[in-house]
C-alpha positions as CSV (number, residue, x, y, z in Angstrom):
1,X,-61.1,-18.1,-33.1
2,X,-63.5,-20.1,-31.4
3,X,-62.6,-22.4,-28.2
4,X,-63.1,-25.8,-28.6
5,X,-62.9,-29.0,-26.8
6,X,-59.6,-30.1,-27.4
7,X,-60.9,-33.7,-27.6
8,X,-64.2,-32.9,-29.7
9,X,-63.7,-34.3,-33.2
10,X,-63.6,-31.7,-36.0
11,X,-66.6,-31.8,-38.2
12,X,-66.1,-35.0,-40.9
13,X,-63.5,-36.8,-38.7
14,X,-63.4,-39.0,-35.5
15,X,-59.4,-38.7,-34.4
16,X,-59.7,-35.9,-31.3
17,X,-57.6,-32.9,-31.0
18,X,-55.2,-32.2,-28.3
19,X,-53.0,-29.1,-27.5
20,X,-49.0,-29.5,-27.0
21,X,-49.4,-29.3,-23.4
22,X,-52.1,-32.1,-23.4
23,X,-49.9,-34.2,-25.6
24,X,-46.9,-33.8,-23.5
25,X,-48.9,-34.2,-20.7
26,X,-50.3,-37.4,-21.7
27,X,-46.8,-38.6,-22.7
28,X,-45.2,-37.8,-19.5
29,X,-48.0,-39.7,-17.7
30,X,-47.8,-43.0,-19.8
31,X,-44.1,-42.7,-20.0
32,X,-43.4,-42.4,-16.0
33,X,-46.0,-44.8,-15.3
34,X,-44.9,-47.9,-18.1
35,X,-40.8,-47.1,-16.9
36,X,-41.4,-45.8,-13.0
37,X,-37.6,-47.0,-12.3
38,X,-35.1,-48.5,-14.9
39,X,-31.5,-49.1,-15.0
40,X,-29.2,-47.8,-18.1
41,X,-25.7,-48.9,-19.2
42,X,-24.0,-46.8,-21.0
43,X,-20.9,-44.2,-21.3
44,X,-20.9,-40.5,-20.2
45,X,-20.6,-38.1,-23.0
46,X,-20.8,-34.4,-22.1
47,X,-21.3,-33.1,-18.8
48,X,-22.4,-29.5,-17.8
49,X,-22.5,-28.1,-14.3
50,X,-24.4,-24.7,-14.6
51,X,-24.5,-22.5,-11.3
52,X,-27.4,-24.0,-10.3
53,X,-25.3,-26.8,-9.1
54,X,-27.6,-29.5,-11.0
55,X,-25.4,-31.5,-13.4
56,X,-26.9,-32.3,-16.7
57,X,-25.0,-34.8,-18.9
58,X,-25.4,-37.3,-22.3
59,X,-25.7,-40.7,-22.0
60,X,-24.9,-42.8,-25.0
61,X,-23.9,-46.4,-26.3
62,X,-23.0,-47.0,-30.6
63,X,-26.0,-45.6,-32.0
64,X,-28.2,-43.6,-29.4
65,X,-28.1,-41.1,-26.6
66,X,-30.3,-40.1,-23.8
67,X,-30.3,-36.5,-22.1
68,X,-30.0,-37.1,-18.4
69,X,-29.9,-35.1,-15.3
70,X,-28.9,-35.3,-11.3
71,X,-30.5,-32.9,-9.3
72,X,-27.9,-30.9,-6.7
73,X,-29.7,-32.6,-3.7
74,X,-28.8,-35.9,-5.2
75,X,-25.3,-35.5,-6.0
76,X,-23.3,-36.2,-2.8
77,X,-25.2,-39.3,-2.4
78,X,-24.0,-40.5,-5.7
79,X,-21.0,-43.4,-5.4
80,X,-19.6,-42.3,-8.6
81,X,-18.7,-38.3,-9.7
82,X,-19.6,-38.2,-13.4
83,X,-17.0,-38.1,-15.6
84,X,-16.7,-37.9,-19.2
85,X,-15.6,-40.6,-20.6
86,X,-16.9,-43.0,-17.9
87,X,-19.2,-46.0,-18.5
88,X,-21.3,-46.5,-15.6
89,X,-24.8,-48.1,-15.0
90,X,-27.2,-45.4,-13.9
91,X,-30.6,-46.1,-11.8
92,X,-33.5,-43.3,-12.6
93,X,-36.6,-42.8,-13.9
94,X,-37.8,-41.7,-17.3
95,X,-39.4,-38.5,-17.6
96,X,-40.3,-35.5,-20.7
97,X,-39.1,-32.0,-20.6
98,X,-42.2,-30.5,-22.4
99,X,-40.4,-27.1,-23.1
100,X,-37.9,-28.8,-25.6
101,X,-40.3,-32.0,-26.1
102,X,-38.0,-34.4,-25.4
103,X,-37.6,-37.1,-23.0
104,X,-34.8,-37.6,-20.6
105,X,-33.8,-39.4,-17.6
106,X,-33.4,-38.3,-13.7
107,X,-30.6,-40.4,-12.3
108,X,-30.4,-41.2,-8.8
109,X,-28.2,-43.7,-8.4
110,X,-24.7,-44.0,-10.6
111,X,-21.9,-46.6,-10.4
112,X,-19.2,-47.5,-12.5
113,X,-20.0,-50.6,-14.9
114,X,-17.4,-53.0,-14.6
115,X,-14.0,-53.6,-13.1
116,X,-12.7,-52.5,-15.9
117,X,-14.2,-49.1,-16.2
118,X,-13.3,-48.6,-12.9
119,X,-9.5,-49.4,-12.9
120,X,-9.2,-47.4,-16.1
121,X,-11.2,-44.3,-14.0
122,X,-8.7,-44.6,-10.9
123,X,-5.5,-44.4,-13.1
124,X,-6.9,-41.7,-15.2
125,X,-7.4,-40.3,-11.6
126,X,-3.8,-41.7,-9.7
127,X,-2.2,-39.5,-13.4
128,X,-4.0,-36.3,-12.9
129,X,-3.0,-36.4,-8.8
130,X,0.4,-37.1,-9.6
131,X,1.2,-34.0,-12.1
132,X,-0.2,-32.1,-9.6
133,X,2.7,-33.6,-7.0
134,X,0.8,-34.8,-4.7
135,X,2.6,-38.3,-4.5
136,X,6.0,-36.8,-4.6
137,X,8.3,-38.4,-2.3
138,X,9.9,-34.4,-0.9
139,X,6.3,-34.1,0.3
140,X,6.4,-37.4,2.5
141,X,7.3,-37.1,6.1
142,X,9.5,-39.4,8.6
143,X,7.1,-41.5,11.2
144,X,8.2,-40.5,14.9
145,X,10.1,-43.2,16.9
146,X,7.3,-43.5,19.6
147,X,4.7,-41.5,19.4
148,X,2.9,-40.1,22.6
149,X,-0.7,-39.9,21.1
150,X,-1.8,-41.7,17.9
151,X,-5.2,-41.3,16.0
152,X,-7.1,-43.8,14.2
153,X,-9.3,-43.1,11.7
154,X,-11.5,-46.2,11.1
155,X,-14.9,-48.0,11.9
156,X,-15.8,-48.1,15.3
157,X,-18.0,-51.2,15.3
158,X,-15.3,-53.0,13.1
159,X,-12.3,-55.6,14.1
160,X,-10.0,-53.4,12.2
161,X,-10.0,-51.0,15.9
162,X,-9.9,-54.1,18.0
163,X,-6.8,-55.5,16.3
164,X,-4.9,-52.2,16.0
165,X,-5.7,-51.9,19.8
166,X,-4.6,-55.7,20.5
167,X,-1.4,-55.1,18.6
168,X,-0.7,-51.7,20.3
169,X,-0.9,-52.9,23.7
170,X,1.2,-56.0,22.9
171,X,4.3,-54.2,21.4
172,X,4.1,-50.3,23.4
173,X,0.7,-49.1,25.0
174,X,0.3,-45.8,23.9
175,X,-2.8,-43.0,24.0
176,X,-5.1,-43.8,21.0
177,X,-7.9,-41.9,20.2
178,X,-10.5,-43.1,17.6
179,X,-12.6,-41.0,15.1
180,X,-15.5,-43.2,14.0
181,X,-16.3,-42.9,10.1
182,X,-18.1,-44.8,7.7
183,X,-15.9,-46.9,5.7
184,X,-17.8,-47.8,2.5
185,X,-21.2,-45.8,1.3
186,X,-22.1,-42.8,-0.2
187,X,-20.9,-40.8,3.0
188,X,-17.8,-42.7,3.4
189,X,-15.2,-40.7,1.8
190,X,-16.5,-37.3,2.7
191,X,-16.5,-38.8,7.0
192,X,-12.8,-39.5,6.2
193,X,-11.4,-36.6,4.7
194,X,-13.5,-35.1,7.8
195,X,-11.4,-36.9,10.5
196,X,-8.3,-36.4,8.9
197,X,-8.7,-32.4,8.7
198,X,-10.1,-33.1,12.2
199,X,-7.0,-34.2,13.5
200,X,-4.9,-31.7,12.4
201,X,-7.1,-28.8,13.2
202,X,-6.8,-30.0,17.3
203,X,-4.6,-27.4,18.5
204,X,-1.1,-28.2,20.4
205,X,-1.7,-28.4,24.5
206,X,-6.0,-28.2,23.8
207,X,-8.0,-29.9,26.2
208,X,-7.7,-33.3,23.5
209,X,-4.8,-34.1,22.9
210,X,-3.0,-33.5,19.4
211,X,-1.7,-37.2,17.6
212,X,1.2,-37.2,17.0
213,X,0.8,-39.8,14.1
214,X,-2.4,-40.8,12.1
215,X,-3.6,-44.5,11.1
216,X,-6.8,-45.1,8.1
217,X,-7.6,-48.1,8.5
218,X,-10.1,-50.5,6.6
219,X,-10.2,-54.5,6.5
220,X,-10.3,-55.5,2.8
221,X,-13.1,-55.9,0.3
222,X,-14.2,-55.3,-2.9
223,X,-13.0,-53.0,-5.3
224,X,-16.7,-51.2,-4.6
225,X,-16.3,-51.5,-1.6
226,X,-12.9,-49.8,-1.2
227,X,-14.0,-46.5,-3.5
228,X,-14.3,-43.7,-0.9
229,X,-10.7,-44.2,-0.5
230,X,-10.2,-43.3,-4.2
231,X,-12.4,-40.4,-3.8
232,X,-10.2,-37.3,-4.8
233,X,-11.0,-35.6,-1.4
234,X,-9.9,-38.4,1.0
235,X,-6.4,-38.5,-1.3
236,X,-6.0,-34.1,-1.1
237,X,-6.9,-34.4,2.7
238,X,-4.4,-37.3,3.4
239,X,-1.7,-35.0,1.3
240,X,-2.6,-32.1,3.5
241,X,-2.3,-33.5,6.6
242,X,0.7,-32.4,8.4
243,X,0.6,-35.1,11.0
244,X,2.4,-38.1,9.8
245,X,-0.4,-40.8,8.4
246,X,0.0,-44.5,7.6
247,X,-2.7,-45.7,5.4
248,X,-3.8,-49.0,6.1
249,X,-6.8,-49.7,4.0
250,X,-7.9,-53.4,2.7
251,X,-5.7,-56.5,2.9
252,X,-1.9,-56.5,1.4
253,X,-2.9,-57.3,-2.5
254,X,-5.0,-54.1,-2.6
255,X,-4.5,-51.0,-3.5
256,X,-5.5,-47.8,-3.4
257,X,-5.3,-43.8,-4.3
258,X,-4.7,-42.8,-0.6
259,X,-1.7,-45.6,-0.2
260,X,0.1,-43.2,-2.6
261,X,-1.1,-39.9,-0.9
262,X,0.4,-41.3,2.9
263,X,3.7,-41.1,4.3
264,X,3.6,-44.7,4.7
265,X,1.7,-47.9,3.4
266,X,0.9,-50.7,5.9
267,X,0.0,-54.0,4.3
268,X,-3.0,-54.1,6.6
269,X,-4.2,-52.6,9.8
270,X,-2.1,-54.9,12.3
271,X,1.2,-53.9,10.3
272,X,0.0,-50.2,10.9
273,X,0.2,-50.8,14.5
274,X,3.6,-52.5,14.3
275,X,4.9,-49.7,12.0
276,X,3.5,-46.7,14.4
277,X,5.8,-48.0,17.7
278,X,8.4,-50.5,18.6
279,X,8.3,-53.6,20.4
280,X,8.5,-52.5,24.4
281,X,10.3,-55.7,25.6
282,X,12.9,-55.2,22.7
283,X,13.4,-52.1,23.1
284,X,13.8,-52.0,26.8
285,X,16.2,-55.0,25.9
286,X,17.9,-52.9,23.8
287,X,18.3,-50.0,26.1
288,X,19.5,-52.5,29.0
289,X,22.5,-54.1,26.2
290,X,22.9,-50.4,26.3
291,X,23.8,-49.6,29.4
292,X,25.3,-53.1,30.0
293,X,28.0,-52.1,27.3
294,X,28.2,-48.7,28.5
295,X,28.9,-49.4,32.1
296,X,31.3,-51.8,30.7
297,X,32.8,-49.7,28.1
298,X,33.5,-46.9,31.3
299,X,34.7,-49.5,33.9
300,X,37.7,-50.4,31.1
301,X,38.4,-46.8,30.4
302,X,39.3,-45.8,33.8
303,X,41.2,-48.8,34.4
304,X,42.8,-47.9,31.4
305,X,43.8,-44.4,32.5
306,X,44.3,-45.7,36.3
307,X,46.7,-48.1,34.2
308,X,48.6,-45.0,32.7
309,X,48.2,-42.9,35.8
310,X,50.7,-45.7,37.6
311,X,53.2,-45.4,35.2
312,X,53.3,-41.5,35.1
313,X,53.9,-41.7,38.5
314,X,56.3,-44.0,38.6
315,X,58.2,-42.5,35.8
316,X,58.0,-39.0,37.4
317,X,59.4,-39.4,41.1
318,X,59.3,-37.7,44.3
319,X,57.7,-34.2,44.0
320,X,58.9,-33.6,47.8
321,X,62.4,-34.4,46.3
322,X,62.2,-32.6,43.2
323,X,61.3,-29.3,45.4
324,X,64.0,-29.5,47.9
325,X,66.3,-30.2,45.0
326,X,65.0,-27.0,43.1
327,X,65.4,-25.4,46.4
328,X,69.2,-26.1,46.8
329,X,69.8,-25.0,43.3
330,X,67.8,-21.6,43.8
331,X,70.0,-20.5,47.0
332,X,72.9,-21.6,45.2
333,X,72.8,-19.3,42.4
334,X,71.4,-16.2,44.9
335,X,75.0,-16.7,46.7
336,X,76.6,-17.1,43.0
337,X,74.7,-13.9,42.3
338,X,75.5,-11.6,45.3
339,X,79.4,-12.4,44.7
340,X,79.5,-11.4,41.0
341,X,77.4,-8.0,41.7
342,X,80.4,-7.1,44.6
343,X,82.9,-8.3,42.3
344,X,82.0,-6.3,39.6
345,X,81.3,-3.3,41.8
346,X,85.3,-3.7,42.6
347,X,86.3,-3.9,39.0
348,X,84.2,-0.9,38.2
349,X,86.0,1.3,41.1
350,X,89.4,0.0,40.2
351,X,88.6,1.1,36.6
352,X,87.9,4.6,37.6
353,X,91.0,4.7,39.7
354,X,93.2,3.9,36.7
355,X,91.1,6.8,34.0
356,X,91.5,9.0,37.2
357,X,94.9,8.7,37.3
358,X,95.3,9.0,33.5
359,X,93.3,12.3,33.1
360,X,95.6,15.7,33.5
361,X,94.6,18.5,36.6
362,X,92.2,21.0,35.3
363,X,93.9,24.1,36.0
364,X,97.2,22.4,34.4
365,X,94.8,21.9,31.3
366,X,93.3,26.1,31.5
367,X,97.2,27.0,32.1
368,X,98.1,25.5,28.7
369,X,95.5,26.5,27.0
370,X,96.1,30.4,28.0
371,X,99.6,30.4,27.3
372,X,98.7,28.2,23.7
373,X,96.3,31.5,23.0
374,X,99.1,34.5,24.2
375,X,101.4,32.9,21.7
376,X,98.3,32.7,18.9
377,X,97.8,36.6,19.6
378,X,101.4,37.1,19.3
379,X,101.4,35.6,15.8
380,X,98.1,37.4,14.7
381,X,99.8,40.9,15.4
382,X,102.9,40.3,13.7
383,X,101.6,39.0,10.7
384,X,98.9,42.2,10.9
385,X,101.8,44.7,10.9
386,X,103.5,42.8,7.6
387,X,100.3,43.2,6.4
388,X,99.6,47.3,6.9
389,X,103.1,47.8,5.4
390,X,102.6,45.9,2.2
391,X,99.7,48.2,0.3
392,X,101.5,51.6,0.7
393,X,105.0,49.8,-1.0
394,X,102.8,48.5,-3.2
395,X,101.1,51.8,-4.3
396,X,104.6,53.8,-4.2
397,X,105.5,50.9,-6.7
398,X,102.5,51.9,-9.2
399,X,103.3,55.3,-8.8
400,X,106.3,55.0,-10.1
401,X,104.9,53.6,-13.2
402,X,102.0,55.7,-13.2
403,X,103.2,59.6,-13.7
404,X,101.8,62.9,-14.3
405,X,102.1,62.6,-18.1
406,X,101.1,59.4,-18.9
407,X,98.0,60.4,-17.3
408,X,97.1,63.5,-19.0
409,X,97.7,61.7,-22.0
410,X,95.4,60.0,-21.4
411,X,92.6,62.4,-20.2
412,X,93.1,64.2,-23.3
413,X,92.4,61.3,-25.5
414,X,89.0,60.7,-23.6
415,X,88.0,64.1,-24.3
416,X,88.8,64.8,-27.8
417,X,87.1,61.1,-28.6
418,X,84.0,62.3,-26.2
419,X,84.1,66.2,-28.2
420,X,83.8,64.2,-31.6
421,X,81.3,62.2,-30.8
422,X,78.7,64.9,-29.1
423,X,79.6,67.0,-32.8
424,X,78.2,63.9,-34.5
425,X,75.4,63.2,-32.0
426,X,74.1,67.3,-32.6
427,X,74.2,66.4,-36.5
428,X,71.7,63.5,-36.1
429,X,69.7,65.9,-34.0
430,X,66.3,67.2,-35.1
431,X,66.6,70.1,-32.8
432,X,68.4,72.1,-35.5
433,X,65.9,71.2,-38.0
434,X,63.1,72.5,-35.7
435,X,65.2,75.9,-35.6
436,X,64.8,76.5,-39.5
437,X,60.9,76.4,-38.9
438,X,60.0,72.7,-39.2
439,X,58.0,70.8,-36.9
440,X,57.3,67.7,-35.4
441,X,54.1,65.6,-34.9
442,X,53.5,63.6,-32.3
443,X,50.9,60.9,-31.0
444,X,49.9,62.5,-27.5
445,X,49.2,58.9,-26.0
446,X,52.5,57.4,-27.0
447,X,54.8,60.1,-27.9
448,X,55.9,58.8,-31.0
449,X,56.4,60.5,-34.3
450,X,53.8,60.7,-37.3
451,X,55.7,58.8,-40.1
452,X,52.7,58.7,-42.6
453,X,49.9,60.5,-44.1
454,X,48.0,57.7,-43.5
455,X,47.8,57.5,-39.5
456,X,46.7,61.2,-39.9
457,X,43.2,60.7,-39.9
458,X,40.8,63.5,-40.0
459,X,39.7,64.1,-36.2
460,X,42.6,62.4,-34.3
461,X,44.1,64.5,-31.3
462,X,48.5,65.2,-32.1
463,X,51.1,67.5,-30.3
464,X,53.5,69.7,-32.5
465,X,56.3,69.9,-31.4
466,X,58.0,73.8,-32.0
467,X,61.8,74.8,-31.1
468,X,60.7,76.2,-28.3
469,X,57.9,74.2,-27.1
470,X,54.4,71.8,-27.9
471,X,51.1,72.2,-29.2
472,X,48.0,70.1,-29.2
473,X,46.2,69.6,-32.3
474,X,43.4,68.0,-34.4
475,X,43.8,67.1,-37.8
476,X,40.9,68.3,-40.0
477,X,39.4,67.7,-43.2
478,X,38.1,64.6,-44.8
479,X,40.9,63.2,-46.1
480,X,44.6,63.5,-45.7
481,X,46.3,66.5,-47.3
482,X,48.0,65.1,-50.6
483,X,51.8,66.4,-50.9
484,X,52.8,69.3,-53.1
485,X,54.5,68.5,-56.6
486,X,56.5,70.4,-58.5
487,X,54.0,70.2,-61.3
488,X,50.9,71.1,-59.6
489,X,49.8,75.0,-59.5
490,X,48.7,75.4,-56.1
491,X,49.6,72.7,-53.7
492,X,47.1,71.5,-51.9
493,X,47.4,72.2,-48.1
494,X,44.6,70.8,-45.2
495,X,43.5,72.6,-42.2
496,X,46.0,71.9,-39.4
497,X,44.8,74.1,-36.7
């Protein structure tokens, strides 16, 4: 392809050629020279914050919208943090993004449009603060009685100082130390949430003093003009601050976020002052009605108990009296006592006399006794002898009954019923059948008989028992020998030995 000049006319035509970057060029140029600055009302649509930090948002009104952007440099200068939803009136120029051919606006300065915008922005805002608890009432703090150092955040230059000052030294002079801030601008809100933080980052017994309580003060204005104490950071830092604060900001009809964020709302800044310490003259009044009453209240209580103390006294006597009286009575009763202990001493001996008297001689009592046990033996030897005689009259009278004949009688019975009996025993006997050639098995472990061919199994140990003696034994075969009938043959017959 061959270069041209952009602007040469083609061949058979007079309208000149331009390339995209030309065209945009010579857009830009004509666009941000006819509208160098303009000012646009309309409502925020959507805003994007990349991590650039630049924020790039939509303007728009019924029918149109214009891509705008605010470079990060220009941000915190802003009065107004872009929010969708807002309207606001925005102060930029006009300029063309030629990569996406489109033209746009750079906003440098943003405010809110209206009154009405505005109020509807901060109770959107006062809603979102308040589910997140920051205007709980748990989360406020008690102002101290009289504080020893208190902090004011405020204008320097101002009157606002000059009549917190004026009002402090009339009621209680106390240590005030000021942290000068901007109170309306672009750097306003950011300066107060500062000196706030500021405060309660001096440490307790530093070479600056700690407040003990905080004032943020600002004489009234505008609604404008009263913004950087809407600003979301002054409101977190006054609900952070753990030194009491009274928010004094504007006159007693306005309102704003940070009243709700305080401990305590003053009306304005010379109702701060008279909130942060008491009235010296009163309160030295008060402490001198104090002790007036307590002085008072002491002086009647002693007379009161130097009242009753009289009439204790009174009613209890002498104590020099009582004592000598108590002293009477004590040797009284020690006399009382030493004649009762000799008395009964006396009555104790006579007592003894008379059991003394009573109770026989010893040897009289061992004389008795001896002669008590000779006539005991006496009767034990007698009644022995009566005894002795008794069994042999006794026997000689069984005798009698008992003779010779009635006692072999007797014998002779026994032994003819003990002869039958051993006939009958020898009858029962086996021995005679073992002495006609029979024989007896036995189990060696038990010594019991055989009964049956069954227990004699082929292989078990026995003892046979002879007439004149035993022999062991094992039983052979396979089987047990079957008994001999009259009709078999040849009777079968196992190995025995």
């Amino acid at each position: 392809m061959t270069e041209q000049n952009a602007n040469t006319p083609r061949p058979g035509s007079n309208l000149p050629e331009f390339t995209i970057a030309e065209l945009t060029g010579a857009l830009k140029r004509t666009i941000e020279g006819e509208f160098g600055l303009v000012r646009v009302r309309a409502e925020i649509g959507k805003v994007t914050v990349p991590r650039s930090g630049h924020v790039y948002l939509t303007l728009k009104d019924d029918s149109c919208t214009l891509e705008s952007v605010i470079w990060k440099g220009q941000l915190p200068r802003l009065m107004v943090r872009p929010e969708q939803g807002m309207e606001v009136v925005c102060t930029g120029r006009l300029t063309i993004y030629g990569s996406r051919s489109q033209y746009q606006m750079v906003i440098e300065q943003m405010e809110l449009a209206g009154e009405g915008a505005i109020l509807k922005m901060l109770e959107e805002r006062r809603r979102r603060l308040a589910a997140e608890g920051l205007f709980e009432a748990a989360r406020k703090r008690a102002l101290p009685f009289l504080p020893r150092v208190i902090g004011v955040v405020t204008s320097p230059t101002g009157a606002v100082i000059r009549d917190i000052l004026h009002r402090l030294s009339d009621r209680f002079p106390r240590h005030v130390l000021v942290w000068p801030v901007a109170v309306q601008g672009d750097t306003a809100a950011g300066q107060v949430a500062a000196a706030i933080e500021g405060f309660n980052a001096l440490p307790k017994g530093g070479p600056v003093p700690r407040p003990d309580l905080l004032i943020v003060a600002r004489g009234g204005g505008s609604l404008e003009d009263l913004m950087p104490f809407n600003e979301e950071i002054v409101v977190r830092a006054a609900a952070a601050s753990a030194i009491p604060l009274i928010s004094a900001v504007g006159h007693e009809t306005d309102t704003t976020l940070i009243d709700f964020a305080a401990d305590r709302r003053a009306p304005t800044p010379t109702a701060a002052a008279e909130m942060a310490v008491p009235v010296r003259a009163e309160l030295l009044g008060r402490v001198l009605d104090c002790a007036r009453r307590l002085e008072a209240g002491t002086a009647r209580l002693f007379g009161e108990r130097r009242t009753r103390l009289d009439a204790l006294r009174r009613g209890l006597g002498d104590p020099a009296r009582l004592i000598e009286t108590a002293m009477q009575r004590l040797d009284d009763r020690g006399e009382r006592l030493d004649r009762a202990a000799l008395g009964r001493i006396e009555r104790c001996r006579a007592w003894l006399a008379e059991l003394g008297a009573r109770l026989p001689h010893p040897r009289r009592q061992v004389a008795e006794t001896a002669r008590h046990i000779v006539q005991l033996g006496d009767r034990l030897t007698a009644c022995g002898t009566r005894l002795a005689h008794r069994p042999a009259e006794r026997f000689q009278a069984l005798s009698g009954r008992f003779g010779p004949e009635p006692v072999q009688r007797a014998l002779a019975d026994r032994a003819a019923r003990l002869a039958a009996a051993g006939r009958l025993l020898e009858s029962y006997s086996y021995v005679d059948v073992l002495r006609r050639g029979y024989a007896l098995v036995l189990d060696p472990a038990t010594g019991h008989a055989l009964g049956s061919a069954q227990e004699a199994t082929p292989g078990r140990a026995v003892s046979i028992r002879f007439q004149d003696g035993e022999a062991p034994a094992v039983i052979g075969g396979s089987k047990p020998s079957r008994p001999a009938r009259a009709a078999d043959p040849k009777p079968e017959q196992g190995t025995l030995l």
